[in-house]
C-alpha positions in Angstrom: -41.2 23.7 -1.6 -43.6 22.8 1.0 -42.9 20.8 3.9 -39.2 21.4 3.7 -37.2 24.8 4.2 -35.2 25.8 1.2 -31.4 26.4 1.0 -29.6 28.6 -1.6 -26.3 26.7 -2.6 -23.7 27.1 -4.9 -22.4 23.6 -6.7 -18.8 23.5 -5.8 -18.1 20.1 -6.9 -18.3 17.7 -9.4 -16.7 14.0 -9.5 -17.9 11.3 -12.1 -17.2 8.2 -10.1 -18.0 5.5 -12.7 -20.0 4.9 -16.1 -23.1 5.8 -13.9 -22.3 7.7 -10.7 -21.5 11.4 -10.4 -21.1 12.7 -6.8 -22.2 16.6 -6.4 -21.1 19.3 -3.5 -22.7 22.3 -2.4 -22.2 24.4 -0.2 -24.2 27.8 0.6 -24.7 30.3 -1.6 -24.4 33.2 1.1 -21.1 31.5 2.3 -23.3 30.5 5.8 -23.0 27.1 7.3 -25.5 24.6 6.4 -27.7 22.5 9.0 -25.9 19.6 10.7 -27.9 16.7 10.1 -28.0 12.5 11.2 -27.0 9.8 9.1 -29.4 8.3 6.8 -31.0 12.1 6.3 -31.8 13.2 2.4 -32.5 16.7 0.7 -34.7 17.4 -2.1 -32.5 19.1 -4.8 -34.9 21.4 -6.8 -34.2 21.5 -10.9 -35.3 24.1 -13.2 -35.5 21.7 -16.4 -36.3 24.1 -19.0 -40.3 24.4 -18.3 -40.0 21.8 -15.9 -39.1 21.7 -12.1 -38.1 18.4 -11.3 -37.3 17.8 -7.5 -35.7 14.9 -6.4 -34.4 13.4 -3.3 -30.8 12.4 -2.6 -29.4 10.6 0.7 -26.5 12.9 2.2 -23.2 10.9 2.3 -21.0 13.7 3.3 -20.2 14.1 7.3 -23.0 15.0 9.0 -21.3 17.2 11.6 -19.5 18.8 9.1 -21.2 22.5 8.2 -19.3 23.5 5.3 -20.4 21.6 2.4 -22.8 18.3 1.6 -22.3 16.1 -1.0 -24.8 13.6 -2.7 -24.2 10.8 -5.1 -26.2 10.5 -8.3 -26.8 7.2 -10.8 -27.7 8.6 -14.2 -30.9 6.4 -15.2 -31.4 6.4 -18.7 -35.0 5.4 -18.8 -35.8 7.6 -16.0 -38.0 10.5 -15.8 -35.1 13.2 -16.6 -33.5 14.0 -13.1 -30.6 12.5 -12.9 -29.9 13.2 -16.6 -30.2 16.5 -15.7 -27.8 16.4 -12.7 -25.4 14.6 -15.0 -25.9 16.5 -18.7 -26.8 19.7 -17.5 -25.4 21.2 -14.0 -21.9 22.5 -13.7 -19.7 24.0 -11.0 -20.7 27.6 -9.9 -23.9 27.0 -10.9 -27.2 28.2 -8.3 -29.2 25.6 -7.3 -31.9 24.9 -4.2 -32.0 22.2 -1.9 -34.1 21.6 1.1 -33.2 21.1 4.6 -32.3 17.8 5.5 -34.6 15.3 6.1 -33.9 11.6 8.2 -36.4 9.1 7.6 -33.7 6.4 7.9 -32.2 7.3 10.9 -29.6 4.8 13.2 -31.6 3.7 16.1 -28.9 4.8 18.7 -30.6 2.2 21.2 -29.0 -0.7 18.7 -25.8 -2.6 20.3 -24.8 -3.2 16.6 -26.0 -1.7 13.7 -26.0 -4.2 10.4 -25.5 -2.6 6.8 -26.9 -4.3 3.7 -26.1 -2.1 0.8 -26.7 -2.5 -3.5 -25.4 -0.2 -5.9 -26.4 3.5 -5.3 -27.7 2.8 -1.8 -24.4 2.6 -0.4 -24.8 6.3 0.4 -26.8 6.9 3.4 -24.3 4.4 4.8 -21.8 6.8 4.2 -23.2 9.5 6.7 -23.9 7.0 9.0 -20.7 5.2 9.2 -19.3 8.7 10.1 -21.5 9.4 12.5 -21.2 6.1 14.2 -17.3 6.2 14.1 -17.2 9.2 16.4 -18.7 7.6 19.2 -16.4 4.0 18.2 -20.5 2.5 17.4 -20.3 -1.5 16.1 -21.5 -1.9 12.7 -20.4 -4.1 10.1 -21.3 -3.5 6.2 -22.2 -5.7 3.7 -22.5 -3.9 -0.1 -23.2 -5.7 -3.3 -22.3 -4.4 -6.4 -23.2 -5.0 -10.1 -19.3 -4.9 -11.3 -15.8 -3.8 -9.3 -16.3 -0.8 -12.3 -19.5 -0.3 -10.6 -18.5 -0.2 -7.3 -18.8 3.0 -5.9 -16.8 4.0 -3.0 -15.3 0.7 -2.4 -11.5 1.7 -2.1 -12.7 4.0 0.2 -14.5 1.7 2.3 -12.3 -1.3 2.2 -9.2 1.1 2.9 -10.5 2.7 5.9 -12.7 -0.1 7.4 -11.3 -3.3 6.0 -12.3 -5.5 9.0 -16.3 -3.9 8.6 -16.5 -4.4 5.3 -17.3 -6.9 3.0 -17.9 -6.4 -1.0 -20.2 -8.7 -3.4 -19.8 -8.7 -7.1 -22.7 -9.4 -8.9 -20.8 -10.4 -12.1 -18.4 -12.8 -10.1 -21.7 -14.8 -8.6 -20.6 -12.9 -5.2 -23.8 -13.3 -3.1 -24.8 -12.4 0.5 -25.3 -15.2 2.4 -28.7 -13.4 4.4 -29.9 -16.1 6.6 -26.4 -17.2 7.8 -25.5 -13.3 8.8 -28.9 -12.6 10.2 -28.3 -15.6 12.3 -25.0 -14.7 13.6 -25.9 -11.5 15.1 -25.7 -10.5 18.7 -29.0 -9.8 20.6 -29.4 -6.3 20.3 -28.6 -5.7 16.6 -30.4 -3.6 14.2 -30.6 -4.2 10.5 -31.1 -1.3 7.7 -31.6 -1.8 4.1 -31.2 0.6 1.3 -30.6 -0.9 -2.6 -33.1 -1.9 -5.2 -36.7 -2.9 -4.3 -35.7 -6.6 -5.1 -33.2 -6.4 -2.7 -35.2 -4.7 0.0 -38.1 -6.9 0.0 -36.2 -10.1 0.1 -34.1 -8.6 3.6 -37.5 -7.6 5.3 -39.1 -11.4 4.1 -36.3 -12.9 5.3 -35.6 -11.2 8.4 -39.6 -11.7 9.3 -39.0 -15.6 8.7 -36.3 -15.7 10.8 -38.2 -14.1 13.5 -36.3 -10.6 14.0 -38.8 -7.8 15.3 -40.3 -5.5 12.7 -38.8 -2.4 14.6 -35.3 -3.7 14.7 -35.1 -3.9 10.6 -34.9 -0.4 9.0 -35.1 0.3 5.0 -35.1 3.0 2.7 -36.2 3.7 -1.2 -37.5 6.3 -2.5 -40.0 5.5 -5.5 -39.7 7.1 -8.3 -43.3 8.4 -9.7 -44.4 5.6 -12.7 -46.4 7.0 -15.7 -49.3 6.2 -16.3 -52.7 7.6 -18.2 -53.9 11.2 -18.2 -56.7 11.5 -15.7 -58.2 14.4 -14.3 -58.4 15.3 -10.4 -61.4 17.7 -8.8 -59.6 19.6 -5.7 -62.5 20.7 -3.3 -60.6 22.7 -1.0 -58.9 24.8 -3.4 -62.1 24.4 -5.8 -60.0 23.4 -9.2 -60.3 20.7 -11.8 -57.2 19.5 -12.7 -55.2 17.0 -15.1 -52.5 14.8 -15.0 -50.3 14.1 -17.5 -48.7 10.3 -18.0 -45.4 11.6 -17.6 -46.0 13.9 -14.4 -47.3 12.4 -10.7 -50.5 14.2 -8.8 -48.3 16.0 -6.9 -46.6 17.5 -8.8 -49.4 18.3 -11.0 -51.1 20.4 -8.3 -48.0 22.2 -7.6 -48.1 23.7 -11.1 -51.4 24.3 -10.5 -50.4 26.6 -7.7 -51.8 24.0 -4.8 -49.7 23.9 -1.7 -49.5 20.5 -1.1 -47.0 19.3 1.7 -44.1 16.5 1.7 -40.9 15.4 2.9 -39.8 12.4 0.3 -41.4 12.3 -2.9 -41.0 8.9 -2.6 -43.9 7.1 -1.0 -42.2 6.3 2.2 -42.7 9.6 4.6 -46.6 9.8 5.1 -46.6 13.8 4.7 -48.8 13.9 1.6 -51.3 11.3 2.7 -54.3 12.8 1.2 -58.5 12.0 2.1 -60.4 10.9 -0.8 -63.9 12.5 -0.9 -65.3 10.8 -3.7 -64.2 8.5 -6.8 -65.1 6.0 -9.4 -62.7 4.3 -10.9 -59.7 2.3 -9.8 -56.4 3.5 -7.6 -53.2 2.4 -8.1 -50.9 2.7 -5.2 -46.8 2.5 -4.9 -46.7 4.0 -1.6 -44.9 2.4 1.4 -46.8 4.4 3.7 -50.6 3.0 3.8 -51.4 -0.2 5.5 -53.0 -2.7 2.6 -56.5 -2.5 4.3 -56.4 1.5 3.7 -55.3 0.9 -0.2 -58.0 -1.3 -0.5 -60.7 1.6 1.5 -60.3 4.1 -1.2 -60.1 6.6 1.4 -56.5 7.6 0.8 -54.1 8.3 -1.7 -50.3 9.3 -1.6 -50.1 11.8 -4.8 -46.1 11.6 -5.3 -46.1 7.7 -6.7 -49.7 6.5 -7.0 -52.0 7.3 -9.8 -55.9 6.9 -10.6 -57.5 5.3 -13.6 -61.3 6.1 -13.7 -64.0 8.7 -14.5 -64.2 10.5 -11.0 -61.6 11.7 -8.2 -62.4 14.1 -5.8 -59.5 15.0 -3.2 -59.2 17.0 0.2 -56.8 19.4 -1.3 
């Protein structure tokens, strides 16, 4: 991996939740303690697929002072590219795997006098770590999670046991809804809002909190993209002087890492900025999923984020 240290672990656990959710455990292979990290940090959990590495990233949920082990939840997505199958059809406990060192790029601003949870289906977990972390120093937070079924609820005993008065369930199939404008209007000055669910669900918190006037840097999301296929198109790399091409099934990135090009990140998901790359020359069309470039910079043709967006044309020459 580049861009992120690698740790040996051992999978030490293994817990289907529901009909979709599995959580995992590690812990290190050499019997070492891992990294502390802050809530809302991920690692990249490194698969060898048969010919295929996949590397995905995961939000920690397990305590984040807590050394001995982490744990990670994963929703098996049938149509997806094949890493969560693999996590749920193909690893077992005692089995060798590699992770990277954490990574927060949705961490608590600890300047918040409350910190406000909106949550749907799988991105309950960052929560997870964070509502630890804040309950050691007694922070204020309140959680509001929305869920396709009660069967699909994940960790909502848990939740509603040890935090009933914080925390407050939606089900989708029982026409449960959050009522957004109404709780972003009853917050205390000084309260923070974070986001992590389905794109839908993200994008209709950030609209809504701009229209009721919250500040930009006081609402916090998270979602990592998954990389879309698209057409085969080929790639010239001028630093490392190789013509390349990418299949529909595979993104750039990961493309030039079989190709043997170190090329850094942190997410793999369009939202960290760390594999930004210059364009030198092109001709043809982008098309970008990243969260990280500003519209005018999509629209320069200057830059490209290889881990989600793709290229349809005849030429694309990259800084790489």
């Amino acid at each position: 991996m580049s861009g992120a240290e690698k740790i040996a672990v051992t999978v030490t656990d293994i817990v289907p939740l529901n009909a979709l959710v599995t959580r995992f455990e590690f812990k290190r292979a050499d019997g070492g303690l891992l990294p502390t990290f802050s809530g809302g940090a991920h690692t990249v959990v490194e698969m060898e697929d048969g010919a295929i590495t996949r590397l995905n990233p995961y939000s920690l949920m397990s305590d984040p002072m807590d050394q001995t082990a982490y744990t990670i939840s994963v929703r098996r997505d049938d149509e997806g590219r094949g890493g969560s199958m693999f996590m749920h059809q193909s690893v077992k406990v005692g089995d060798e795997m590699t992770i990277s060192y954490p990574v927060n790029l949705f961490s608590l601003d600890l300047r918040a006098k409350k910190h406000l949870f909106l949550a749907g289906g799988i991105g309950i977990t960052p929560f997870l770590a964070q509502i630890k972390q804040l309950e050691r120093f007694n922070g204020n937070w309140e959680l509001h999670y929305a869920c396709r079924s009660e069967a699909l609820g994940s960790y909502v005993d848990e939740l509603t046991s040890h935090h009933p008065n914080e925390t407050h369930i939606y089900y989708d199939d029982q026409n449960q809804a959050i009522d957004l404008v109404n709780l972003l209007d009853g917050q205390p000055l000084g309260t923070h809002v974070y986001v992590c669910g389905p794109k839908g669900m993200i994008e209709w918190v950030r609209k809504t909190a701009d229209g009721e006037g919250w500040p930009r840097e006081a609402v916090h999301y998270e979602e990592f993209l998954a990389p879309q296929p698209g057409k085969p198109f080929e790639v010239k790399l001028a630093v490392s002087n190789k013509v390349i091409q990418v299949g529909e099934q595979e993104s750039l990135l990961e493309a030039m890492e079989r190709e043997g090009v170190d090329a850094p990140y942190l997410c793999r998901g369009g939202a960290c900025g760390q594999c930004e790359t210059r364009v030198i020359d092109y001709t043809g069309n982008f098309i970008h999923r990243d969260h990280w470039l500003e519209d005018d910079e999509h629209a320069s043709g200057e830059k490209i984020m290889p881990c989600v967006s793709r290229f349809e044309g005849k030429t694309l020459v990259l800084d790489r």
